[in-house]
DOGU-456210 format. One record per residue: residue in three letters; x, y, z of N, C-alpha, C in turn. Coordinates in steps of 0.001 Angstrom, whole numbers, plus 500000, padded with zeros to 6 digits. Layout:
REM DOGU-456210
AlaXYZXYZXYZ
...
***
This chain:
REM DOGU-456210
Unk264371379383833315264392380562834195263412381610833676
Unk262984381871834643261921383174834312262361384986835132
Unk261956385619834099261775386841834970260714387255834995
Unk260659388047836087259238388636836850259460390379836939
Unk258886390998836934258843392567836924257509392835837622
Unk257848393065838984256376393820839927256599395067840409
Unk256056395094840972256221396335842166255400396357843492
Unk255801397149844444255158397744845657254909399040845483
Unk253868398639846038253039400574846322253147400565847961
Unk253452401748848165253283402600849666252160403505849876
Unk251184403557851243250932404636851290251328404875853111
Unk251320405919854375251399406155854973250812406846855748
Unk250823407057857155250390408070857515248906409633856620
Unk248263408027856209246809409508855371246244410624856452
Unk246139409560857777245542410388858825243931410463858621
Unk243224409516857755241762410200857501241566411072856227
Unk242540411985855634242120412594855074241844412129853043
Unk240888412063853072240226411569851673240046412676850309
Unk239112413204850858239056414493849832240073415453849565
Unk239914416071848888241544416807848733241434418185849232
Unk241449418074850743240913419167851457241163419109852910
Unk242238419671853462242422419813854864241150420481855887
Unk240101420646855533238899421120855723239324422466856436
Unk240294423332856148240111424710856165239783425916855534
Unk238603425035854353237990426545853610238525426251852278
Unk239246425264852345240011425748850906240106424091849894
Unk240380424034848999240934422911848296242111422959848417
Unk242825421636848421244320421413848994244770420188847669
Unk246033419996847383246470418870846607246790417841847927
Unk246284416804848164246398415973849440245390415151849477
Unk245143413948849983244110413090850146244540411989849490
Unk243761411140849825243654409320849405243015409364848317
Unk241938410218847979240942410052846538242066410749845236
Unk242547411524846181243838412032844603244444410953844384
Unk245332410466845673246490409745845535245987408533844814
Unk245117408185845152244177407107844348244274406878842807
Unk243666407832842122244015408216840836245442407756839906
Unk246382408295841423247737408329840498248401406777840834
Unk247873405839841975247738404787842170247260403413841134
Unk246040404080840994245479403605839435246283403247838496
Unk246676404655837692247848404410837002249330403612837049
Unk249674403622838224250902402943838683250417401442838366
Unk249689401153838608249501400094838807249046399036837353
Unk248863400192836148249169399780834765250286399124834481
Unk251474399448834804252556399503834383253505397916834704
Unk252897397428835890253124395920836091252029395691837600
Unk252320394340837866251749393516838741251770394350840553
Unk251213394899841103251878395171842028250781394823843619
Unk251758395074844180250875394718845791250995396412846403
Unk249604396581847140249592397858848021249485397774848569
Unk250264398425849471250171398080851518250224399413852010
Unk248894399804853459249287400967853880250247400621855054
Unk250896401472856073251916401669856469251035402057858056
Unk250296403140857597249580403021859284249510404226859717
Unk248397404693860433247995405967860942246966406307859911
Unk246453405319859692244958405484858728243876406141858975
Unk243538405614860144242013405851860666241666407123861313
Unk243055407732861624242463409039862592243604410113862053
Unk242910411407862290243357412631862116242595413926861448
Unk241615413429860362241031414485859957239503415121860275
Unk239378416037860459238006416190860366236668415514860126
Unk236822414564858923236223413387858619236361412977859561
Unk237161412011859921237048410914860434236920411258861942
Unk236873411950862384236989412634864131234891412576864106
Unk234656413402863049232863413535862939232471411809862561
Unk232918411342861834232554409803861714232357408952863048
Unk233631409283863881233355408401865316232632408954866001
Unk232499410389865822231963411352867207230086411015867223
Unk229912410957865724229079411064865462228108410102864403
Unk228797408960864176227729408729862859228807406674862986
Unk229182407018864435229903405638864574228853404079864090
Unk227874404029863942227195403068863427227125403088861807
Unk227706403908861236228166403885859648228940403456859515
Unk228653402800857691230406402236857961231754403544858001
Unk232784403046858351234304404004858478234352404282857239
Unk234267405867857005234871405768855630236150405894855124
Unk236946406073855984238320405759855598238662404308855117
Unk237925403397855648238149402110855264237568401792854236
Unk236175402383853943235535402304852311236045402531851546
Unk237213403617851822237979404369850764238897403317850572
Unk239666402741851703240465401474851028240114400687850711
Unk238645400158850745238529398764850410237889399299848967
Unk237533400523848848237666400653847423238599400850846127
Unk239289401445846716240804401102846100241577399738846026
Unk241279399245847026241720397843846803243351397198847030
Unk243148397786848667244711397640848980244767396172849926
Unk245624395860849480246412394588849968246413393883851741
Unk246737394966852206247221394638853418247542396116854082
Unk247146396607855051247853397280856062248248397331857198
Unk249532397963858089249936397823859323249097398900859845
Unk249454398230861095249126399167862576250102400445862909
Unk249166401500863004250036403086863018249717402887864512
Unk250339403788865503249588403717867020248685404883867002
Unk248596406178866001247108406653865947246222405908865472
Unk245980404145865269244446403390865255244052403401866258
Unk244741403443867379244135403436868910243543404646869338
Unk243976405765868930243142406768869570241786406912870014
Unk241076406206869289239370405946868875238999405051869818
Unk240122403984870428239881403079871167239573401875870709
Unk239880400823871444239769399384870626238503399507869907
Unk236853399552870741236014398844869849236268399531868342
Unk236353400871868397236463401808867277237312400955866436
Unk238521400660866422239340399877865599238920398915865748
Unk238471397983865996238224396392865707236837396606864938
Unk235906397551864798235151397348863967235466398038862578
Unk236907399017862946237371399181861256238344397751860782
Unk238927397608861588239148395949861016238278395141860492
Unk237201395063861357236520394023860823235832394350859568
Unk235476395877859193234980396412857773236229396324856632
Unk237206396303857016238292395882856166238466394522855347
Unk238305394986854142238589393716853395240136393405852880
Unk240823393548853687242340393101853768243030392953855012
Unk243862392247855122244204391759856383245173393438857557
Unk245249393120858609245733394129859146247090393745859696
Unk248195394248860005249231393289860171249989393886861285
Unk250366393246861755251417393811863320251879392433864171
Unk253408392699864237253821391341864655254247391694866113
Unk254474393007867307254374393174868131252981393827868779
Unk252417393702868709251421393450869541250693393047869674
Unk250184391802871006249737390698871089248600390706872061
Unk247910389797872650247065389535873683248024389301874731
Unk247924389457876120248477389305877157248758388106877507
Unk248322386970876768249287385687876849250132385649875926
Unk250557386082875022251133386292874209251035386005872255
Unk249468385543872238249481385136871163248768386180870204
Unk248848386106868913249222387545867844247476387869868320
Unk247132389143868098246351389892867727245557390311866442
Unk246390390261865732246370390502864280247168389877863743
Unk247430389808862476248082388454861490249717389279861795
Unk250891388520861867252375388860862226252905389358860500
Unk252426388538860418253101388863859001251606388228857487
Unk252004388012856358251049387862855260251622387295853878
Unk251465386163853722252383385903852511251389386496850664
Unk252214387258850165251566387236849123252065386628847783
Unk251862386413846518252258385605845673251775386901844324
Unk252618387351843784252209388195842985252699387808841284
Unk252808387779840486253468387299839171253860385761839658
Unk253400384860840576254598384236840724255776383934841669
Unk255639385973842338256684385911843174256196386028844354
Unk256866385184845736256231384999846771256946386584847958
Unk256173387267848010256566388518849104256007388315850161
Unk256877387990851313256151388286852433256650389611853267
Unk254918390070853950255134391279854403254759391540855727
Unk255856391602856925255823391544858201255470392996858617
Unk254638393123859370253732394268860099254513394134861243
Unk255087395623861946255693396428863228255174397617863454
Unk255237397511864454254741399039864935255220399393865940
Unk255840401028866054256859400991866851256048401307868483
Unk256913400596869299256169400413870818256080401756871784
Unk256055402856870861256182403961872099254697403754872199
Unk253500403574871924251742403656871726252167403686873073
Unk252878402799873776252618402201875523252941403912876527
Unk253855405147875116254341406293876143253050407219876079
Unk252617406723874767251268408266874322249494407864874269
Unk249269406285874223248142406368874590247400406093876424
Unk246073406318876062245697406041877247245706404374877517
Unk246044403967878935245777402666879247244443401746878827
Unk243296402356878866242473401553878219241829401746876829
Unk242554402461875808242738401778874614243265400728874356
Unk244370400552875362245128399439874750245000398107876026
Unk244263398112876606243799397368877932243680395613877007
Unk244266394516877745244280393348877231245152393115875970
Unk246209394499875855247066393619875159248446394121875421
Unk249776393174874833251077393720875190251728394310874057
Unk252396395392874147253135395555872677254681395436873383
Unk255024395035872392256608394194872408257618394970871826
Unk259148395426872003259401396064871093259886395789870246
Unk259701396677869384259569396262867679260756395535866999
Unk261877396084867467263083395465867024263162394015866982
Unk262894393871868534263361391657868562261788391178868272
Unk260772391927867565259290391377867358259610390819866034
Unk260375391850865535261005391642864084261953390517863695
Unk262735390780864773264036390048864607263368388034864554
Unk262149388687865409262044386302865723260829386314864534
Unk259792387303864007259049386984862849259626386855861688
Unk260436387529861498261131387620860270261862386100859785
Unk262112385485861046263100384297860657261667383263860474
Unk260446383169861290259564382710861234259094382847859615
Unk258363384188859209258072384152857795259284383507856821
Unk260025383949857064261466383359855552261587381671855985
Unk260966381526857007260520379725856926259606379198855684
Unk258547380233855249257841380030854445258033380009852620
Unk259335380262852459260070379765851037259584381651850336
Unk259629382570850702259564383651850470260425383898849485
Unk260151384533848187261269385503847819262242386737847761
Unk261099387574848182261769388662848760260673388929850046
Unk261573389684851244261258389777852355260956391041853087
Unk259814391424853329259137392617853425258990393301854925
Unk260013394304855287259413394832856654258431395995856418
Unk257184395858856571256548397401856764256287397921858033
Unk256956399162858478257157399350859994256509400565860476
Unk255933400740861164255266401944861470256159402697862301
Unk257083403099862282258607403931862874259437404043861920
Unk260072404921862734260859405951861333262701405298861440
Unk263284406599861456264694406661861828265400407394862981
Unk266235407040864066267049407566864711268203407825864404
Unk268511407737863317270541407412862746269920408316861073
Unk271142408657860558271378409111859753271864407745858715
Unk270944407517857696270839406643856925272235406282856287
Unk272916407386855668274094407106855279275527406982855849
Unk275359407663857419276423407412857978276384406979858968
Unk275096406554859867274723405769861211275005406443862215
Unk275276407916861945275107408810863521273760409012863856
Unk273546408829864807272227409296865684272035410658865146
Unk270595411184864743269943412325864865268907412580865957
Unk268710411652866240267714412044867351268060411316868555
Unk267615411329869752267830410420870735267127409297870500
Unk268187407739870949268038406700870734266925406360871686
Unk265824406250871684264889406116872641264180404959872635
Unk264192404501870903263655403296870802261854403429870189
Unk261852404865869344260624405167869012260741404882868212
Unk261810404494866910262489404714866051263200403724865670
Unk263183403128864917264195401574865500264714401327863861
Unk263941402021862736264289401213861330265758401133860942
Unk267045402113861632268133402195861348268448400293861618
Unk268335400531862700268674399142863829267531397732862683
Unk266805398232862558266644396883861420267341396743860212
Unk267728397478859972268697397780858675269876396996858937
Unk270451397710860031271673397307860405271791395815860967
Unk270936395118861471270757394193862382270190392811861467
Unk269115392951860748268277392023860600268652391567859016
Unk268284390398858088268191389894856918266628390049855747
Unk267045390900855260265773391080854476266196392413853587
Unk264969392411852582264802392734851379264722394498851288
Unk263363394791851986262756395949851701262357396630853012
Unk262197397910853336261770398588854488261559399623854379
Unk259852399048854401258475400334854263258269400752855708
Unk258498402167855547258019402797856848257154404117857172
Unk257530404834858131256364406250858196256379406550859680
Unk255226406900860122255106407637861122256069409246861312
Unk256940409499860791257609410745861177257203411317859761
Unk256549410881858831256128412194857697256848412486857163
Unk258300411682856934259765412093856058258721412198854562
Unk259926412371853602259523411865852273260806411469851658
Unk261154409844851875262397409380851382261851408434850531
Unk263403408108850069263212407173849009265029406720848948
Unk265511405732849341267030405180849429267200404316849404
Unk268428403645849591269086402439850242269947402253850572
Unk269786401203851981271157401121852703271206400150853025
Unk272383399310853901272625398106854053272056396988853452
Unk271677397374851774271739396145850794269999396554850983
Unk269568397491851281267951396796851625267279398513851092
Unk266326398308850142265863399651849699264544399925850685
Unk264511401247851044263815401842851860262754403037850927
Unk261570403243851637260478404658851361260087404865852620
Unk259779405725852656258677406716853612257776407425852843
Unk256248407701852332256023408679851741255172409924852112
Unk255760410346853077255273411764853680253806411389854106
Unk253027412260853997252196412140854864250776412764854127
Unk249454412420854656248450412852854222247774412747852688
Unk248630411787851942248445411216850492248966412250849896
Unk250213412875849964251137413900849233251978413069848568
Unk252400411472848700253582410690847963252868409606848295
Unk252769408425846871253047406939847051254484406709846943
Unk254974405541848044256171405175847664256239404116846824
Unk257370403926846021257283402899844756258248402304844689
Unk258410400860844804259319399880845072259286398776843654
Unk260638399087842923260414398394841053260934396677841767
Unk260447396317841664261126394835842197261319393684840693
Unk262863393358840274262781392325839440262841390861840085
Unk262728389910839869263017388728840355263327387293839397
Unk264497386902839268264420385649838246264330384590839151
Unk263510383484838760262993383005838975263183381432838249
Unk264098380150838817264554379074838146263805377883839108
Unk262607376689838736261798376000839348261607376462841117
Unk260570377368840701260431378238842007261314378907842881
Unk262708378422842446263725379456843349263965380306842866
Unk264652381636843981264932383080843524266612382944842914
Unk266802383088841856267980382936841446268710384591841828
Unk268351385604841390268620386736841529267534387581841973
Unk267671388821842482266983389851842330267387391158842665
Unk266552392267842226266521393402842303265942394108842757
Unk265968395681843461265001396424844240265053397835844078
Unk264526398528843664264854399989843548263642400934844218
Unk263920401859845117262721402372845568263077403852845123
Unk261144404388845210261219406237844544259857406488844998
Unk260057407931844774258820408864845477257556409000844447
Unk256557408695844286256212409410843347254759410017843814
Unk254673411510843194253982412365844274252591412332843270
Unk251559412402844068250250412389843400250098413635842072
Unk249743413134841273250021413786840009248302415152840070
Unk248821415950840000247824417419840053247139417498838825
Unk247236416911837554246946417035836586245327416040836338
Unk245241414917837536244245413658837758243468414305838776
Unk241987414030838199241219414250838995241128412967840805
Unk240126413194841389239929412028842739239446410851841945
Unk240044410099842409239197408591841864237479408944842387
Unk236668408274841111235344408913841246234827407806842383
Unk235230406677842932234721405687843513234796405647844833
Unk236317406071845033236533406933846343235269408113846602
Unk235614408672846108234455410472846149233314409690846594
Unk232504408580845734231223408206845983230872407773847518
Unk232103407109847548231969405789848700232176406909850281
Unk232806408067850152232671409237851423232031410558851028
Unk230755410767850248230521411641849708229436412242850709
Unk228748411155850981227507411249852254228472412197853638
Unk229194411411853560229759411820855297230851412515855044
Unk231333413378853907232249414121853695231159415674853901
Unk230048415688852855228953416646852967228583416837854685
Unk227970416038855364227627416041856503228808416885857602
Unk230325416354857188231288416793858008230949418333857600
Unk231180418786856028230935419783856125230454420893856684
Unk228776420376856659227739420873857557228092421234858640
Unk228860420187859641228930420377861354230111421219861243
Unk231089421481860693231732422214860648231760423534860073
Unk230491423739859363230129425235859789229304425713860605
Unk229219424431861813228220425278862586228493426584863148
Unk227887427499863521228642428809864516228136428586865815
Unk229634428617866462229681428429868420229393429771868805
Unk230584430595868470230640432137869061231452432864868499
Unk231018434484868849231812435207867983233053435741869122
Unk233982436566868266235189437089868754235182438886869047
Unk235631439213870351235527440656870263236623441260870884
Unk237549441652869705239055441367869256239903440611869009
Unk241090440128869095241562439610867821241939438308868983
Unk241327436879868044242488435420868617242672435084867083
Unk243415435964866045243422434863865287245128435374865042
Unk246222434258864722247878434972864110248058433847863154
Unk249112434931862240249361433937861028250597433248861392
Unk251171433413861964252841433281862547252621432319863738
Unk253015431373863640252962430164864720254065430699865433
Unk255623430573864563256672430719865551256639432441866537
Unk255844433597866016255816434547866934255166434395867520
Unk253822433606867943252745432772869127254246432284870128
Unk254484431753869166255626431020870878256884431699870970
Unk256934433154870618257601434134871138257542435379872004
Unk256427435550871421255572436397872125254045436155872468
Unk253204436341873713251951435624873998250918436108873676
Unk249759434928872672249093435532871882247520434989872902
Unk246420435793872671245384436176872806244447434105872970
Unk245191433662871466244770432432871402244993431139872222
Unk246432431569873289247054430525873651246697430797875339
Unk246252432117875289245238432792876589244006431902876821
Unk243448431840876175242280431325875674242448429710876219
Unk243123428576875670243054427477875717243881427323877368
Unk244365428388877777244812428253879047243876428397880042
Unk242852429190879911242316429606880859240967428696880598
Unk240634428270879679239639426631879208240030425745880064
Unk241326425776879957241837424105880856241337424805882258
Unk242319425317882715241980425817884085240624425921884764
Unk239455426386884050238591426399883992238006425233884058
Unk237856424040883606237570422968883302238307422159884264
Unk239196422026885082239736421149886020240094421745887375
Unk239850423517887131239834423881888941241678424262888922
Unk242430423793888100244039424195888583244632425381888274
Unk245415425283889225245601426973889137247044427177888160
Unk247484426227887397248182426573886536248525425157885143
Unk248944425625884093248289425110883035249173424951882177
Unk250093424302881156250635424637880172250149423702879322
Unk250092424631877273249709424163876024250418424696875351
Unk249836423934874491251116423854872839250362424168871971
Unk250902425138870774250357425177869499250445424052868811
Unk249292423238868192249776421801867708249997421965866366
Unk249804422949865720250797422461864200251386424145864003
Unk252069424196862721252886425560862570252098426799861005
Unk250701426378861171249997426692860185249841428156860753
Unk248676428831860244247983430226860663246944429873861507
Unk246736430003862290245282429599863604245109430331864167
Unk244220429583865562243484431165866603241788430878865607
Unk241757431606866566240204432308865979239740433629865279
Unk239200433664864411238376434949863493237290434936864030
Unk237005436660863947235645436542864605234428436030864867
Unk234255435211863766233096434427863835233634432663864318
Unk233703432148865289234482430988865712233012429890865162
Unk233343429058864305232908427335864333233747425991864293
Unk232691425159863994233617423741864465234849423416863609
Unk234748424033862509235515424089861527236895425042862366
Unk237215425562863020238146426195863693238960425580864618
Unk237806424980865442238444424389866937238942422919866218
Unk238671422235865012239115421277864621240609421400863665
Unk240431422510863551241797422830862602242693423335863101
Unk242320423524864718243540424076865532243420422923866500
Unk243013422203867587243304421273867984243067419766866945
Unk244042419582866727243737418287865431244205417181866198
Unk244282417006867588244523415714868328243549415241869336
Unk243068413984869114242061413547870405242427413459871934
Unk243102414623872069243814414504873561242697414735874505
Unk242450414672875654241850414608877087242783415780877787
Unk242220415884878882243092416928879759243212416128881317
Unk244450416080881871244604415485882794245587416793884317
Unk245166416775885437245791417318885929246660416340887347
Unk247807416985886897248989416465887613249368417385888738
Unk250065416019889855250797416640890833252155417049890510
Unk252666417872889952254080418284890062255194419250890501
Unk256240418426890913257146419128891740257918420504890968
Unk258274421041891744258593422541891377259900422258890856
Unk260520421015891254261963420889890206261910420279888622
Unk260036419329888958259680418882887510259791419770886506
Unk258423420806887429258103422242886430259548422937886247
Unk260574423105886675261428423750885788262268423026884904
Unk262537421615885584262722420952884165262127421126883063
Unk260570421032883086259701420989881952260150422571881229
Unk260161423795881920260290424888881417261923425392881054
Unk262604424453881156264351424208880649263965423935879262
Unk263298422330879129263215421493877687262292422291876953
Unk261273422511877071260656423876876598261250425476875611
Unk262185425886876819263194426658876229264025426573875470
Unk264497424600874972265589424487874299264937424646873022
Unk264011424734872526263228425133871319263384426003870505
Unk264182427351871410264958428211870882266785428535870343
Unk267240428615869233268637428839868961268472430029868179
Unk269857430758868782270186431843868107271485431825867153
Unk271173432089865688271751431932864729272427433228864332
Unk273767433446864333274115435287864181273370436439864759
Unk272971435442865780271995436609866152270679436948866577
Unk270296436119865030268573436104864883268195434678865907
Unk267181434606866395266123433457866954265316432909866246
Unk265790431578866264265166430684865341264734429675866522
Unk264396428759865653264233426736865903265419426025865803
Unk265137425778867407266855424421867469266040423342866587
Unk267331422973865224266870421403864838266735420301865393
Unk267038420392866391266023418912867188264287419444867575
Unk264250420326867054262387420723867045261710420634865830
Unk262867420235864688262815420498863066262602419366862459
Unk263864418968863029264263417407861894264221416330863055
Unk263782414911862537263110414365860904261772415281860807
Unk260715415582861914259843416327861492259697417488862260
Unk259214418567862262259041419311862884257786419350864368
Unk258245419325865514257746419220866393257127420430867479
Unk257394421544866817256570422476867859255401422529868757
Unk255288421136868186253804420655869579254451420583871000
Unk255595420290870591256354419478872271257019421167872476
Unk256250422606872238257004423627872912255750424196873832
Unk255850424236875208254520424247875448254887425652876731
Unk253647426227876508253327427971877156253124427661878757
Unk253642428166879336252476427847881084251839429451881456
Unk250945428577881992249975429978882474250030429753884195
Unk249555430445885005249353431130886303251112430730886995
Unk252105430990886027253201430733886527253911432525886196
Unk255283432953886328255351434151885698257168433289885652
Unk257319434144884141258505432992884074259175434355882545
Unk260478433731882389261541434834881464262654433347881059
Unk262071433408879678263764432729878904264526433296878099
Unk265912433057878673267371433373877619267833432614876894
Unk267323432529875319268009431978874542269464432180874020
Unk270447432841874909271131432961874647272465432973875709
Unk271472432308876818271778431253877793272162429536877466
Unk273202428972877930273258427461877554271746426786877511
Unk271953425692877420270749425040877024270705424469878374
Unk269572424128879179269395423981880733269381424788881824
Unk269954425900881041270054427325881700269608428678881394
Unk268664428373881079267821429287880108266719430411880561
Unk266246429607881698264990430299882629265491431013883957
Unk265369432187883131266601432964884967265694434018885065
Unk264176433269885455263067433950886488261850433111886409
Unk261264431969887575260227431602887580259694431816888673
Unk258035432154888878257622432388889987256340431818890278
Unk255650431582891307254131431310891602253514432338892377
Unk252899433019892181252471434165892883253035435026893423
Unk253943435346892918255140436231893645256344435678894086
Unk255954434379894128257278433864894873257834432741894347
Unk259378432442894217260496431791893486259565430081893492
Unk259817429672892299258943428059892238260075427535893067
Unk259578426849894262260374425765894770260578424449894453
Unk261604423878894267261833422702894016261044421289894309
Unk260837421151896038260377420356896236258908420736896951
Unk257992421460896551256590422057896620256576421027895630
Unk254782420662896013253931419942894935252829421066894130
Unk252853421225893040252014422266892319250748421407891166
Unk249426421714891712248452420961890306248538421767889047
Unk248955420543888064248998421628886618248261420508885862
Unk247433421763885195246678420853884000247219420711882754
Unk247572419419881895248028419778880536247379418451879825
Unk247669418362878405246769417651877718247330415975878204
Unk246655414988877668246627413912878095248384413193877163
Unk248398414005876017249476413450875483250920413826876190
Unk250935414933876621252181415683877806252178414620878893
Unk251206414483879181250696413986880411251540412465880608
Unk251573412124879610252409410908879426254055410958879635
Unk254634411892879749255590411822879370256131412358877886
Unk255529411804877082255827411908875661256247413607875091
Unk257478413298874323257601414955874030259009415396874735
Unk259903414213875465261004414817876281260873414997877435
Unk259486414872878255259157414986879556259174414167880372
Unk259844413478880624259505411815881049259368411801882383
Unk259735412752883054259327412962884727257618413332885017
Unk256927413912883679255674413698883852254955412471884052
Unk255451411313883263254721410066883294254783409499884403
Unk255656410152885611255951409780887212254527410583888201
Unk254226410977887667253801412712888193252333411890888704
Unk251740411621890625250286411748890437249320412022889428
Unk248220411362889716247425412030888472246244412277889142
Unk245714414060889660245136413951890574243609414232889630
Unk243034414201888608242193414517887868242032413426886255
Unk241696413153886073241479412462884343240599412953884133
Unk240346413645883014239189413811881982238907413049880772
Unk237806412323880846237583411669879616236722412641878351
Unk236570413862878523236107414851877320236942414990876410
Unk237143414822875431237659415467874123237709416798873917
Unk238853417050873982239333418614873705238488419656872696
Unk238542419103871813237778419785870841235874419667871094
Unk235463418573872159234211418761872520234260419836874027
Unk235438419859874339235332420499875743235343422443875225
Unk235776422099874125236358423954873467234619423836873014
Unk233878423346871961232963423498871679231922423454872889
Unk232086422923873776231004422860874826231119424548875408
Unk232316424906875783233038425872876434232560426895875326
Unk232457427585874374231879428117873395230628428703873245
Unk229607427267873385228173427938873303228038428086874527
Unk228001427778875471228122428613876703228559430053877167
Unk229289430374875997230002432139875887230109432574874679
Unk228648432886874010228535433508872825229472434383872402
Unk229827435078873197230895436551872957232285436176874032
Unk233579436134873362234334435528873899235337436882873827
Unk235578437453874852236559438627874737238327438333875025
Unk239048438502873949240278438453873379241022439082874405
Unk241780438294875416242569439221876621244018437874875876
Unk245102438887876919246759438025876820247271439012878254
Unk247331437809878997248328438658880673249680438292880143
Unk250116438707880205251951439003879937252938437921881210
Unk252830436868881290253362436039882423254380435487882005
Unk255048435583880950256199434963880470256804435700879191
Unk257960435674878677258318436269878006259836435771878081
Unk259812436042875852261398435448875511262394437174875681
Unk263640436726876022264322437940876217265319437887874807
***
């Protein structure tokens, strides 16, 4: 009998970002070239396999200027992994954003396999490898690739044109028995979805929708380990016999999985599994090989992102996200009256997409409009009914709870991650919410030009391509005509919209308001 002592490495959700720099001006502890470093080291300590988890290719500044612009280079997000030297990674459903060719030629620059066992070609046969057997000390791990099937609620149809995604649960449930055909020792889900249930006691936290499914593999399926992500947790547990990570997001945590295994003429006699967080160590510089391998097109991003569009004459810039969506700021004026502008409709609703400090300072460049819209959304305008729009401006409102008093964030906008993207402003509407009204009953004044929104009136509203879907709690949108598509990129439509208006004057009409 033998024993074996390995491990698994995690990484997740990087989003693109390499350097240790959210590209807002500043140095940040974050990135793949840190996490790298402390990767390095881990990987002294015994034998181990690294697998990313997914949502690699898109999100940062980098990598948005890489496709926009310099797409006949190689990806350097993928240089960065194939310089590090990771194993295997799954499919996040932000690889699609970029659109197939975009991803199939970071696949194909990938020197490790890519893995996803639901989604296939439209006859049904795999796309990418289902699963991957590896053999590490000895010990045979196989590691089945999922990805959870909402891509079908939030991308556009022809990213994903010619193929089916399946959902993840029974993709799992028939690969899994398929791989453990293969004399495996321990049995590997890495899933690009998070949790709907509360790990330790199996109540639902979120609605069971099916974005979310890892509880239900836990509970359901036979196997070892379950690597996951997409919601940006930062766990580290175990439940139903099977140790779990998530490690947050943007190369802030590798997850670390100690795996023993004894081992008697190739069978698994026993084994062991322990999983933990361990957060990129601040004390290690970037791996220097990483740095080299995006140094060209990290500089260059730089560059375009200080270009100057236009200046400001008075104020779009607030530090306070949650008083933006309390009271109406100058900045959220601005991206309303862009859309509108840009598709002809006479009314509009947007979202602040993260909960940082944004808006614009007087001097506006690319470096701005990228750090405040950080999603490749499109703008699409819809036919919708006046009972949609107050639905939409009900779920909207539930965003707000009052705690003794004070107005806060209902935790279903909080937890597992915080979602204030899905709280979204409307413009050429005139509208009043009571948070201190039930929940559904919240909006007791909406109007269109003076007069009460009717139910069954059809109204054109423009909103981004990801609303547009449904996605976010809206699901009567994904019903909704679609009397407009834009294929511009938001952040090229703000920059186009820009140098066209050197001097951009700072107005806010008062059309809504929290009571």
């Amino acid at each position: 009998m033998t024993t074996h002592h390995i491990q698994l490495l995690l990484t997740s959700d990087i989003h693109g970002y390499i350097m240790p720099t959210a590209y807002r001006g500043v140095q940040e502890h974050l990135g793949l070239a840190l996490l790298a470093s402390t990767i390095e080291q881990l990987r002294k300590e015994r034998p181990t396999l690294l697998i990313d988890n997914g949502d690699l290719i898109q999100g940062s500044p980098l990598v948005y200027y890489s496709n926009a612009f310099q797409a006949d280079k190689p990806n350097p997000i993928i240089a960065a992994a194939n310089t590090i030297g990771y194993d295997a990674a799954v499919l996040g459903n932000h690889e699609f954003n970029y659109g197939l060719q975009h991803l199939n030629k970071a696949i194909e620059q990938s020197q490790f396999p890519w893995l996803c066992c639901n989604i296939v070609h439209e006859d049904g046969s795999p796309w990418v490898q289902p699963y991957h057997i590896f053999e590490v000390d000895g010990v045979r791990i196989g590691v089945l690739g999922v990805t959870t099937h909402f891509i079908t609620q939030w991308e556009r149809p022809e990213h994903i044109a010619g193929l089916t995604i399946n959902d993840a649960l029974e993709a799992a449930r028939y690969w899994l028995e398929v791989m453990k055909q293969e004399e495996v020792h321990i049995s590997v889900i890495s899933y690009h979805g998070g949790f709907s249930h509360c790990l330790e006691t199996g109540e639902a936290e979120e609605a069971s929708s099916g974005e979310n499914q890892g509880y239900q593999m836990l509970a359901e399926l036979d196997f070892d380990i379950l690597l996951t992500g997409h919601q940006h947790r930062e766990l580290a547990a175990s439940a139903h016999g099977k140790s779990i990570v998530q490690p947050g997001y943007r190369g802030a945590y590798v997850g670390k999985i100690e795996i023993t295994v004894e081992l008697e003429q190739g069978k698994c006699i026993s084994k062991q599994h322990k999983a933990q967080l361990i957060a990129a160590k601040p004390e290690l510089t970037p791996m220097q090989g990483v740095v080299d391998a995006v140094s060209v097109m990290h500089e260059a991003t730089e560059q375009w992102l200080d270009q100057t569009l236009a200046v400001v004459n008075g104020n779009m810039f607030y530090e306070d996200a949650f008083d933006v969506r309390v009271h109406k700021h100058a900045y959220v004026q601005f991206l309303q009256e862009l859309q509108m502008y840009a598709t002809g409709a006479s009314i509009s609703c947007a979202s602040l997409l993260h909960d940082l400090p944004g808006g614009f300072k007087p001097t506006i460049t690319m470096r701005d409009i990228v750090t405040n819209y950080i999603y490749p959304n499109t703008l699409k305008v819809l036919a919708v009914t006046g009972e949609q729009m107050l639905m939409a401006l009900e779920q909207s409102a539930s965003y707000f709870e009052l705690v003794d008093g004070k107005l806060t964030v209902s935790p279903a906008f909080q937890y597992p991650k915080s979602q204030g993207y899905n709280y979204d402003m409307w413009e050429g509407i005139d509208y009043v919410i009571d948070p201190a009204k039930p929940v559904g009953q919240r909006i007791v004044k909406a109007t269109y030009r003076g007069q009460p929104i009717e139910p069954s009136r059809v109204y054109e509203v423009v909103m981004n391509s990801y609303r547009a879907t449904g996605a976010g709690n809206f699901p009567y949108f994904a019903t909704c005509p679609v009397l407009q598509d834009q294929q511009i990129d938001m952040t090229e439509l703000i920059a186009d919209y820009l140098r066209r208006r050197p001097v951009i004057h700072a107005s806010c009409k008062p059309n809504w308001k929290v009571v």
